[in-house]
C-alpha positions as semicolon CSV with decimal commas, in nm:
position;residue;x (nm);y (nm);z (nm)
1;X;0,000;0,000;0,000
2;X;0,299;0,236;0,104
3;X;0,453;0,160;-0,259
4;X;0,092;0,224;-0,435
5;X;0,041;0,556;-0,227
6;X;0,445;0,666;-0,285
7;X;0,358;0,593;-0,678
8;X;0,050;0,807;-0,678
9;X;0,208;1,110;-0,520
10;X;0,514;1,120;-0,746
11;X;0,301;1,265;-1,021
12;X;0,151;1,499;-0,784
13;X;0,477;1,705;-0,689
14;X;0,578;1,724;-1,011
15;X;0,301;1,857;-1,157
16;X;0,298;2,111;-0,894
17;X;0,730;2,174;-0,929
18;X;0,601;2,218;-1,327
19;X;0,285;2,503;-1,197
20;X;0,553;2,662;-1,022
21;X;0,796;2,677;-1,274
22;X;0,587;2,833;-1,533
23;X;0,416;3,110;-1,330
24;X;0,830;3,228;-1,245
25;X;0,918;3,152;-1,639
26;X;0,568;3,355;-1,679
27;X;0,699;3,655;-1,464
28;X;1,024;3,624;-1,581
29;X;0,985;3,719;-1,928
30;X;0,657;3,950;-1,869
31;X;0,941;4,169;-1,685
32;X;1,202;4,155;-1,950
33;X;0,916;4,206;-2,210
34;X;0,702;4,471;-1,996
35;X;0,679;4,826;-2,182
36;X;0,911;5,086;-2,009
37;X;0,651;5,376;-1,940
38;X;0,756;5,700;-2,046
39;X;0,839;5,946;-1,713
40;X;0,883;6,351;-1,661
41;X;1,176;6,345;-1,401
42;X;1,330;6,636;-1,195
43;X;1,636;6,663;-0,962
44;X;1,692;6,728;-0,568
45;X;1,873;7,130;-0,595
46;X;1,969;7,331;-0,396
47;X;1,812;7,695;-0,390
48;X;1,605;7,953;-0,203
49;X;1,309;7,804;-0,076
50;X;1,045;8,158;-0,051
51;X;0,679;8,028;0,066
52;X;0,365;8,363;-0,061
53;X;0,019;8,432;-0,035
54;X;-0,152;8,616;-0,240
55;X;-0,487;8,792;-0,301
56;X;-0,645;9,152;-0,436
57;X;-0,679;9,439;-0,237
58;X;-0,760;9,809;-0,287
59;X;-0,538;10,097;-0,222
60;X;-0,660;10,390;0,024
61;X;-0,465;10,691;0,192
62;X;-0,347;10,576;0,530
63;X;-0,478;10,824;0,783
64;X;-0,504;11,138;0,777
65;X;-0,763;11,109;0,517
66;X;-0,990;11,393;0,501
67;X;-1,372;11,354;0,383
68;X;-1,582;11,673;0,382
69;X;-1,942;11,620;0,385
70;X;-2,253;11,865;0,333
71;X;-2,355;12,020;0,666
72;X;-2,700;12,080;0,536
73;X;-2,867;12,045;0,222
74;X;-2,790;12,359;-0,039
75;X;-2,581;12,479;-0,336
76;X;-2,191;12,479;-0,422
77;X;-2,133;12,853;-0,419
78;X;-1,754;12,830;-0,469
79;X;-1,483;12,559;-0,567
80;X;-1,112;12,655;-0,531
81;X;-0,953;12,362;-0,615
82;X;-0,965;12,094;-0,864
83;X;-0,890;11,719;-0,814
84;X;-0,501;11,674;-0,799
85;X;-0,405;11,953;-0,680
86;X;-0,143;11,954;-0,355
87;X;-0,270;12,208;-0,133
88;X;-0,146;12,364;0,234
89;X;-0,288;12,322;0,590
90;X;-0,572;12,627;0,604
91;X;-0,653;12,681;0,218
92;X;-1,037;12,730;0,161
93;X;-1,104;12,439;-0,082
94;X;-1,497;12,471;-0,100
95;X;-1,771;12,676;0,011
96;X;-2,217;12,653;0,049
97;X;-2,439;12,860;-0,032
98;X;-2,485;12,941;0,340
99;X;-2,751;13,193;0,406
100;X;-2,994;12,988;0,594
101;X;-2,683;12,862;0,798
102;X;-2,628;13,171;0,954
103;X;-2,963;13,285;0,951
104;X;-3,012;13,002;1,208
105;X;-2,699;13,094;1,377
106;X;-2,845;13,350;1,459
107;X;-3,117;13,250;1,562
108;X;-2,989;12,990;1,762
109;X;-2,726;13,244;1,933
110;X;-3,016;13,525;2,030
111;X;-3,220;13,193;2,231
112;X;-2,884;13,076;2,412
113;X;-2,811;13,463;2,530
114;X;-3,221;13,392;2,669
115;X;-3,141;13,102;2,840
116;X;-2,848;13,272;2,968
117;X;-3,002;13,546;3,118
118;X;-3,292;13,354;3,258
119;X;-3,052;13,127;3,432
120;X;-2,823;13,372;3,586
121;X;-3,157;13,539;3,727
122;X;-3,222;13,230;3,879
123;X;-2,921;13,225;4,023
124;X;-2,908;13,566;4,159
125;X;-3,265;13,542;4,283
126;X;-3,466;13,734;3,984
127;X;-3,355;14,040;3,735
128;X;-3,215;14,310;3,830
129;X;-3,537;14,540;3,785
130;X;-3,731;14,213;4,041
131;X;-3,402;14,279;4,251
132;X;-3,436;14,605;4,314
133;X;-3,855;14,622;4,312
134;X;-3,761;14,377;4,630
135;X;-3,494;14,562;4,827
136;X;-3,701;14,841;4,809
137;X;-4,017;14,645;4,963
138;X;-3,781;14,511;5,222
139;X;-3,700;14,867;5,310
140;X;-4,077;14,942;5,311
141;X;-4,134;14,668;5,544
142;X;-3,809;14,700;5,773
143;X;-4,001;15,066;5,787
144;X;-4,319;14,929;5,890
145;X;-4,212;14,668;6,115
146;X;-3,992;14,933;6,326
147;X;-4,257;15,188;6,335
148;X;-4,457;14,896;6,430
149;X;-4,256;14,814;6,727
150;X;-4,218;15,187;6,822
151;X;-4,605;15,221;6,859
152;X;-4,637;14,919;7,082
153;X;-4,365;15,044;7,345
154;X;-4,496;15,372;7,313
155;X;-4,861;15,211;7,396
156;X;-4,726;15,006;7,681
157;X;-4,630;15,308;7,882
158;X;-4,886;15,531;7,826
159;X;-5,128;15,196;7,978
160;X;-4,912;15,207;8,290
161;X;-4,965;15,576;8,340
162;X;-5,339;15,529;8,289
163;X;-5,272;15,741;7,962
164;X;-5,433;15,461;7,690
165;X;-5,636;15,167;7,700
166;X;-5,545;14,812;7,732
167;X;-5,705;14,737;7,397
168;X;-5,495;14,959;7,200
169;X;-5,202;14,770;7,328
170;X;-5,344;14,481;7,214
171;X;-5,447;14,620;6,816
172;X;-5,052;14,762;6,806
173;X;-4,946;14,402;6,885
174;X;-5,133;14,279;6,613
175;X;-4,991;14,543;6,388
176;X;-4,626;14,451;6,472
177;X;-4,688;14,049;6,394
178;X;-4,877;14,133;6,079
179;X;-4,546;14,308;5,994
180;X;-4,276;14,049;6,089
181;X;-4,477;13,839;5,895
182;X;-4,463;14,057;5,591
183;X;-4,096;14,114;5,654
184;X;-4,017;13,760;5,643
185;X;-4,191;13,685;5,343
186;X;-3,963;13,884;5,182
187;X;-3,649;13,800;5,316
188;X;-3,748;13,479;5,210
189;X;-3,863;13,606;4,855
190;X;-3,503;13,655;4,826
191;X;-3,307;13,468;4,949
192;X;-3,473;13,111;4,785
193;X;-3,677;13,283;4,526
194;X;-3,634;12,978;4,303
195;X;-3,700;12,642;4,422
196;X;-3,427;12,345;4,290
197;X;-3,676;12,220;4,069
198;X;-3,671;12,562;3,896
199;X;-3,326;12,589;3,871
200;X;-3,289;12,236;3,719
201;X;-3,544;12,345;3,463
202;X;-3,332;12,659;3,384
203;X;-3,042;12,489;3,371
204;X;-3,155;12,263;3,141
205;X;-3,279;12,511;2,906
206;X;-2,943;12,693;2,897
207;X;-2,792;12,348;2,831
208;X;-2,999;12,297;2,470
209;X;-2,953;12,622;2,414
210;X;-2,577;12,567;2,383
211;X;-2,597;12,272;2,199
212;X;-2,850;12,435;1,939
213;X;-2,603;12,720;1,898
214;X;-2,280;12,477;1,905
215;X;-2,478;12,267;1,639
216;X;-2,588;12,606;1,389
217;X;-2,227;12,763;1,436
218;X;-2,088;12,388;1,369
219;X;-2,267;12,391;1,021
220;X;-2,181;12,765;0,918
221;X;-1,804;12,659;0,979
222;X;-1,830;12,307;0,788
223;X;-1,964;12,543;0,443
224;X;-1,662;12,659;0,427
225;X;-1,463;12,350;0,427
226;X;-1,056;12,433;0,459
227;X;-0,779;12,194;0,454
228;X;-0,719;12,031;0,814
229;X;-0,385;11,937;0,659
230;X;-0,149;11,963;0,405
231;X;-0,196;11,702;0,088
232;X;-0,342;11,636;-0,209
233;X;-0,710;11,676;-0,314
234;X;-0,749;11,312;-0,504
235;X;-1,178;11,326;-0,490
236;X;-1,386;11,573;-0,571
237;X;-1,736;11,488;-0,683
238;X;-1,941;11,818;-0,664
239;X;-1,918;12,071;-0,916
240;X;-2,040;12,469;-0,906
241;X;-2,370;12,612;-0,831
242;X;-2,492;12,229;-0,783
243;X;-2,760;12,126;-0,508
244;X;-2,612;11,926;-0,258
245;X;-2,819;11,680;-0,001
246;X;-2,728;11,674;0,404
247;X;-2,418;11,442;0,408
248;X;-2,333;11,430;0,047
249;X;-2,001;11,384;-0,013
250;X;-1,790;11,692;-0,123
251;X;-1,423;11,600;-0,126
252;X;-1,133;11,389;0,051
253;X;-0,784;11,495;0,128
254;X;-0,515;11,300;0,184
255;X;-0,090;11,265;0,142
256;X;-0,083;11,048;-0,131
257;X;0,284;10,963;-0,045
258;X;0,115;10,780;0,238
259;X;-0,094;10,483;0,111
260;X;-0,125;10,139;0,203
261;X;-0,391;9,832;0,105
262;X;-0,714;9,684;0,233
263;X;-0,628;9,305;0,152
264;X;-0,886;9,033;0,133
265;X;-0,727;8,728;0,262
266;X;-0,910;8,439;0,260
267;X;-0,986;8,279;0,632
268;X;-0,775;7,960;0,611
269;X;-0,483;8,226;0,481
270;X;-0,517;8,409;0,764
271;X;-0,296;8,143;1,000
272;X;0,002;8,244;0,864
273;X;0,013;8,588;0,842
274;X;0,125;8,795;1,091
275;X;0,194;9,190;1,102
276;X;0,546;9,311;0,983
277;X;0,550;9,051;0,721
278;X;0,677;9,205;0,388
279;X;0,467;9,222;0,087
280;X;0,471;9,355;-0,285
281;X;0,174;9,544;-0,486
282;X;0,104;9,488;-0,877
283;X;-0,125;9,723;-1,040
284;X;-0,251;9,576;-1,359
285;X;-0,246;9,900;-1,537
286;X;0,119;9,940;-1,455
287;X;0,213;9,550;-1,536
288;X;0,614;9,681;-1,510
289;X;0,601;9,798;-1,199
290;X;0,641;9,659;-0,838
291;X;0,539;9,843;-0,541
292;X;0,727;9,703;-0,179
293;X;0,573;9,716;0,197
294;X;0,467;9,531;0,544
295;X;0,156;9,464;0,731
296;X;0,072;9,687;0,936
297;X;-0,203;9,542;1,094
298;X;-0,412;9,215;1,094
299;X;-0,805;9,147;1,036
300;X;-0,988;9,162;1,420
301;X;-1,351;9,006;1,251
302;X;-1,402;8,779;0,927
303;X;-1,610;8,957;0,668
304;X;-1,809;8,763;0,372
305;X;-1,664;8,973;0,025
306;X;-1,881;8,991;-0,249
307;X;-2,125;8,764;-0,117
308;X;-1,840;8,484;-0,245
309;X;-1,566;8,486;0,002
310;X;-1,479;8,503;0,391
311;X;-1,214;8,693;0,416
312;X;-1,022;8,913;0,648
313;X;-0,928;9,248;0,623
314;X;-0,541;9,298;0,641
315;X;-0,359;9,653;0,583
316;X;-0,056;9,635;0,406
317;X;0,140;9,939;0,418
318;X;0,326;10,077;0,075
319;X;0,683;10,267;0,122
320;X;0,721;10,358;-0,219
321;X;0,421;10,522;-0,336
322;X;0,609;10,767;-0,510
323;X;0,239;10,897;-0,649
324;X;0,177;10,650;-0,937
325;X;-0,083;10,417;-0,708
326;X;-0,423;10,621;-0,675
327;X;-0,688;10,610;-0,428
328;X;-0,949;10,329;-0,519
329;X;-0,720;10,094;-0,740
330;X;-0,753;9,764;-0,731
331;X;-0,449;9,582;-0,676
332;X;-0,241;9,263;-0,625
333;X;-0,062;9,166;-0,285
334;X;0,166;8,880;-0,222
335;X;0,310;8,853;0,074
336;X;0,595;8,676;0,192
337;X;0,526;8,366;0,482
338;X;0,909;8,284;0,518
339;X;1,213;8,253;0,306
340;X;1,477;7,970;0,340
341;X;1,791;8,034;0,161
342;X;1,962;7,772;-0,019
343;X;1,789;7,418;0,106
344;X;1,700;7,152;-0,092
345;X;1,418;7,118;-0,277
346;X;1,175;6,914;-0,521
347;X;0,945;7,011;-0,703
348;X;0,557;6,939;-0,471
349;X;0,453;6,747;-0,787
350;X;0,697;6,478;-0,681
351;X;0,574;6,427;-0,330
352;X;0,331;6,149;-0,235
353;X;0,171;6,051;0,078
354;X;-0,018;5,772;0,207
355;X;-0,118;5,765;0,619
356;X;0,057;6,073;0,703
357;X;0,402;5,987;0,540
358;X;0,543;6,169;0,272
359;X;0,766;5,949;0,002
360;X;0,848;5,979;-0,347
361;X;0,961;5,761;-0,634
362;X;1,335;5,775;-0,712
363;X;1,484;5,662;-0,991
364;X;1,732;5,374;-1,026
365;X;1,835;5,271;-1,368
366;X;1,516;5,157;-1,529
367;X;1,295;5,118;-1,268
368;X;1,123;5,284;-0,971
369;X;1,160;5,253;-0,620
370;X;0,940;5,421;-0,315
371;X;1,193;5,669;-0,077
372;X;1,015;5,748;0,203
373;X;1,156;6,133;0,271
374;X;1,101;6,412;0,584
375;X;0,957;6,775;0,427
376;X;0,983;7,093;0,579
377;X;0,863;7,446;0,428
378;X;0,690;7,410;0,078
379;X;0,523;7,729;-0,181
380;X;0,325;7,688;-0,490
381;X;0,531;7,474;-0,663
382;X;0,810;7,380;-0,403
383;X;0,875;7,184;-0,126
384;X;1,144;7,156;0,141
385;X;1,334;6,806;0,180
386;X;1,468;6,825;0,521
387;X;1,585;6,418;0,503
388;X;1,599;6,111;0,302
389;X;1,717;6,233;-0,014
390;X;2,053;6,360;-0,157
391;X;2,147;6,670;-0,399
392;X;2,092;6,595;-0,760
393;X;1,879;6,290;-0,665
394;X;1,674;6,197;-0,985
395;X;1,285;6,194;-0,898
396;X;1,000;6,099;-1,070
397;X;0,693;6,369;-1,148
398;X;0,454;6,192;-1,365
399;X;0,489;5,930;-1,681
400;X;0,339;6,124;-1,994
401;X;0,124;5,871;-2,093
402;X;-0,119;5,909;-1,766
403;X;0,020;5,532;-1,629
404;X;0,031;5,544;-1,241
405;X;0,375;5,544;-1,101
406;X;0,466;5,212;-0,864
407;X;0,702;5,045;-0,704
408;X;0,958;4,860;-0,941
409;X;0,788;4,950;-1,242
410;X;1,040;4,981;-1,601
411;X;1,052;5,343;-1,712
412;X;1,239;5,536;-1,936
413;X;1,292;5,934;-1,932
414;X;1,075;6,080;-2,205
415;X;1,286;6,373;-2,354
């Protein structure tokens, strides 16, 4: 039985030894055969490594930046400048039609002299015609109250010589109270004339007053609008003899040599950025020229743009105006995140990663192999190879024929 079962499994093995033999002849030659897939290739260099953001942004004075606006509604009367012109601290640059302004100047000054008057009455107990209408019925009554007096002592001795009767006495006592009382009515008359409650009142109406008058005179100055400052007049929408609503814009003011940009970063941007970072402006109209600056200050709310974007709001200063930019362009800003000088670098195309590890696929002879590799900073098209790969290391981007790239797969360089 041991012979029969021996003879039966002889066949067996080899058979299998055969299988096996022809799937590793079948390999064999499918890998000497296999088409070498064409591959775009780039090199580990060395050079500066310089990681930007960048976004639009709109150019505005930085501050000082004078707007004037109408005071009231009227007409232009006067303009004395024209848009562009560079103009001193003081110069009249506009003025209203402003007739009815002082008309309620005055107005408004004649009621606060009023108040005035009524409140320093109050204070000083009454006008000075009530004033003296009072110190002369206090002399009156001092008058009356002393004669008063005199004819009751005079009374009370002529009773004790038998010269008068008791009831006179008694009628000249009742004269002298009746005028103590009328004296002290009017030593009270003025000394607290004016209750607090009345002085509050007058108080307050001296307090409107002012403001009514401090509002009029405010809009008589403000139609003749001057320059706060010295600079340049880069707005000026109004023209002569035209009719101008309450808060209408007239003109801004500002040193043009002193501008800087309103840049809409996107949120996730925002991370990165922090104030003092450099920057550079393009202006489209103005493709040859580059404009250079920092921020000055970072976003404190996120803002929805254009119903599109959530951006923030960071200022960007510019240090060389030199007055080309204007007011109200639209520009470009990139700024600068960091700058590495002279690291090594691949190109991000190159870079892979699978569960948080980065690799890439280097190059030896005619096939591929998987380098797992440590990255550092990285830009646009850039990235920062802090370990696992050498200087002029030969890496692969892409084959040109849309194959996937893998692990010991036949290429060739497609030049």
């Amino acid at each position: 039985m041991a012979e029969i079962s021996n003879g039966k499994a002889k066949p067996i093995i080899l058979w299998t030894l055969a299988a096996i033999l022809l799937i590793i002849v079948f390999f064999a030659v499918r890998r000497l055969t296999r088409e070498e897939l064409p591959l775009r290739v780039a090199e580990a260099t060395m050079q500066d490594l310089v990681t930007t953001d960048s976004t639009n942004g709109k150019v505005e004075p930085q501050p000082p930046n004078f707007a004037a606006h109408a005071p009231a509604p009227g007409t232009v009367k006067q303009l004395y400048v024209k848009p562009g012109d560079l103009v001193p601290k003081g110069k009249l640059l506009l003025s209203l039609d402003d007739a009815d302004a002082i008309a309620r100047n005055s107005g408004a000054l004649a009621a606060l002299r009023g108040a005035q008057a009524n409140y320093q009455a109050a204070e000083q107990g009454g006008t000075q015609e009530e004033r003296n209408s009072l110190a002369g019925e206090l002399a009156k009554a001092q008058m009356d109250r002393d004669q008063a007096q005199s004819d009751l002592d005079t009374l009370k001795k002529l009773v004790s010589q038998g010269a008068a009767a008791p009831g006179e006495v008694a009628s000249a006592q009742q004269r002298l109270g009746a005028a103590n009382t009328a004296l002290s009515t009017l030593q009270k008359k003025q000394t607290g004339r004016y209750s607090p409650a009345d002085m509050a009142h007058s108080r307050a109406d001296l307090e409107q007053a002012q403001a009514a008058f401090a509002a009029a005179s405010t809009v008589v100055a403000r139609s003749n609008v001057r320059a706060p400052f010295a600079g340049t007049v880069y707005s000026l929408p109004v023209s002569q003899s035209e009719y101008v609503e309450q808060g209408a814009l007239l003109l801004q003011l500002a040193d043009l040599t002193r501008l800087q940009v309103r840049a809409y970063f996107d949120e996730p941007e925002l991370g990165s950025l922090h104030a003092g970072l450099p920057a550079t402006i393009v202006w489209d109209a103005l493709p040859d020229r580059e404009w250079h600056g920092r921020i000055l200050r970072m976003p404190s709310t996120i803002i929805n743009y254009q119903n599109t974007r959530n951006v923030g709001e960071v200022l960007v200063s510019v240090e060389d105006a030199g007055g080309e930019l204007m007011p109200n362009t639209n520009v470009k800003v990139t700024v600068t995140e960091e700058r590495l000088d002279h690291v090594l670098t691949i190109p991000r195309e190159a870079l892979h990663s699978e569960s948080g590890k980065s690799y890439v696929y280097l190059l030896h002879g005619k096939v591929l192999r998987r380098q797992p590799v440590t990255v550092g900073a990285r830009n646009l098209t850039q990235v920062q190879v802090v370990k696992g790969l050498a200087e002029n290391a030969t890496v692969a981007l892409s084959t040109t024929n849309g194959e996937p790239l893998a692990e010991g797969v036949p290429v060739h360089i497609d030049r």
